[in-house]
N, C-alpha and C positions, 0 to 999 in steps of 0.2 A: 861686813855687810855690803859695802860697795861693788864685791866681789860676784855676789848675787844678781845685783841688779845692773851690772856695765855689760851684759851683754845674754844669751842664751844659757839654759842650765849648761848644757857641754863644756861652757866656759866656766865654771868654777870648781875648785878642788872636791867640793860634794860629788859629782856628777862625774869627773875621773875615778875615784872612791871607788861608785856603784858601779861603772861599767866594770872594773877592772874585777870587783867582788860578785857580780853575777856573770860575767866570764868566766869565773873559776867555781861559780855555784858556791859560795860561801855565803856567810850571814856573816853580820858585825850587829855587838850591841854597844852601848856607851854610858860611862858613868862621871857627870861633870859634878861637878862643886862650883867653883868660880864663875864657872861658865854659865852657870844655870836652864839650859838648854837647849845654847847655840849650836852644840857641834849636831843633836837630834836635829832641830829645828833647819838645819843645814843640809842635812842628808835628805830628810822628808820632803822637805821643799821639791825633790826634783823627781820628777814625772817614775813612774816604775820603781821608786826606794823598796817597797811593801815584799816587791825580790830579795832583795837582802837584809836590809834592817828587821831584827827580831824587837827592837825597843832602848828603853832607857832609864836610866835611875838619877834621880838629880838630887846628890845627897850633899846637900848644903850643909848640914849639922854635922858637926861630927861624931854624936855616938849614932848618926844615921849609918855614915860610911862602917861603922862597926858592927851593928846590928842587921842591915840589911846585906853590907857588900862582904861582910867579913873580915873587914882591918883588922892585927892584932893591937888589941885593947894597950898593950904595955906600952905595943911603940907610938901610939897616938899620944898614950901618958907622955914618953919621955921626950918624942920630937915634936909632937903639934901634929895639924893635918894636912900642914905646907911642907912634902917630902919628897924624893924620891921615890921611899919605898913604901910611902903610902900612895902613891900613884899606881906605883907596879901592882901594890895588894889589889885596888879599885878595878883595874883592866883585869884581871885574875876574876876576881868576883863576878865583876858584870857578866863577866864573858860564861862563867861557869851559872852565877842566877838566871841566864834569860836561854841558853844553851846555843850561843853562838861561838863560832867558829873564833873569829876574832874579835876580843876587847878595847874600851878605847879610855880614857881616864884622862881629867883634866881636875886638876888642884891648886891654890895658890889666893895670891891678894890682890885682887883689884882695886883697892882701898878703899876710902879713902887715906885711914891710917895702917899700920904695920900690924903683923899679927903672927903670934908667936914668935917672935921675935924676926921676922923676916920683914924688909922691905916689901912695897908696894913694887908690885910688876912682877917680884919672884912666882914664878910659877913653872909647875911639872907637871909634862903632859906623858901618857905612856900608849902602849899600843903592846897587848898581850895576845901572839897569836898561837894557833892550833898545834903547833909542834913543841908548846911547853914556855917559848922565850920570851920575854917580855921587854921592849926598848922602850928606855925612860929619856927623855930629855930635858933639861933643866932649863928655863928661859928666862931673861931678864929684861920683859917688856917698858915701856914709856910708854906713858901719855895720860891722858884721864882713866878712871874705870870703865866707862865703854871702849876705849881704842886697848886699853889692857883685854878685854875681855873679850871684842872681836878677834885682835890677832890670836890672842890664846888660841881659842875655836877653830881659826884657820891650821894653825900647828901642830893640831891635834889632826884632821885628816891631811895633811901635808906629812904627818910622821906614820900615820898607816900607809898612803899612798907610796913611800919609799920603801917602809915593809914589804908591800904587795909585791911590788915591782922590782927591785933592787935586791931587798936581801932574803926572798921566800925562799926554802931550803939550804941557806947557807948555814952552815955553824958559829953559835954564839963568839965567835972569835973575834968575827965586827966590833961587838957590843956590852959592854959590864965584864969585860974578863972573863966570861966564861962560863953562866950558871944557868 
């Protein structure tokens, strides 16, 4: 949040996000959990989003992320909705329900207790873009559930903004080995 408000939009990761995504004429959509809103609310926030933000899915529940976003069913059975590779499915979906370019996916616990078996703070944020790839990162936040949930947000356009910029066009060789 502070991120927001310590100085002009240009100065927060949102507002890098958007220039660098209507530079390139792309859309991004976003589908949070944990986050409940922030990484949208973050993007919206700054003057001109309506360029590139197609929207957002805030699926709290988890037969939401399955029904709406298209998790598979088994592995929410077998892992919970605090995953990797329920992050990667979330950017996938979003990205293909709302028809943007690039997906954004945020998962995990902000507590106050543990949930499926994962500590408080564990959280995956992914970022699924137009050429098929999808980068998950895993994080292991501190603090209360609002500083869980701010940084989460932040992480989440902080790992599109390296997509954009650092690794568009490269081959998945960066990242997950290779799929």
């Amino acid at each position: 949040m502070s991120a927001r408000r310590a100085g002009p939009a240009g100065d927060s990761p949102a507002a890098g996000v958007l220039a660098a995504l209507t530079g390139r004429g792309q859309t991004v959509a976003v589908a949070e959990s944990l986050t409940g809103g922030l990484v949208a609310a973050g993007l919206t926030a700054v003057p001109g989003a309506s360029k590139a933000v197609r929207g957002s899915v805030t699926a709290y529940a988890t037969d939401v992320k399955r029904a709406v976003l298209g998790v598979d069913a088994a592995l929410l059975a077998a892992r919970g909705a605090v995953d990797a590779d329920v992050a990667r499915q979330m950017a996938g979906g979003v990205r293909a329900l709302l028809g943007a370019d690039w997906g954004v996916a945020t998962t995990g616990v902000a507590g106050p207790e543990p949930q499926d078996g994962k500590a408080v703070g564990t959280v995956f944020v992914a970022v699924a873009g137009p050429d098929g790839h999808t980068s998950v990162r895993e994080l292991a936040q501190s603090g209360d559930r609002e500083a869980v949930r701010t940084a989460s947000a932040r992480a989440a356009l902080e790992l599109l903004m390296s997509e954009l910029t650092e690794n568009v066009g490269a081959k998945d060789t960066e990242h997950n080995g290779g799929n």
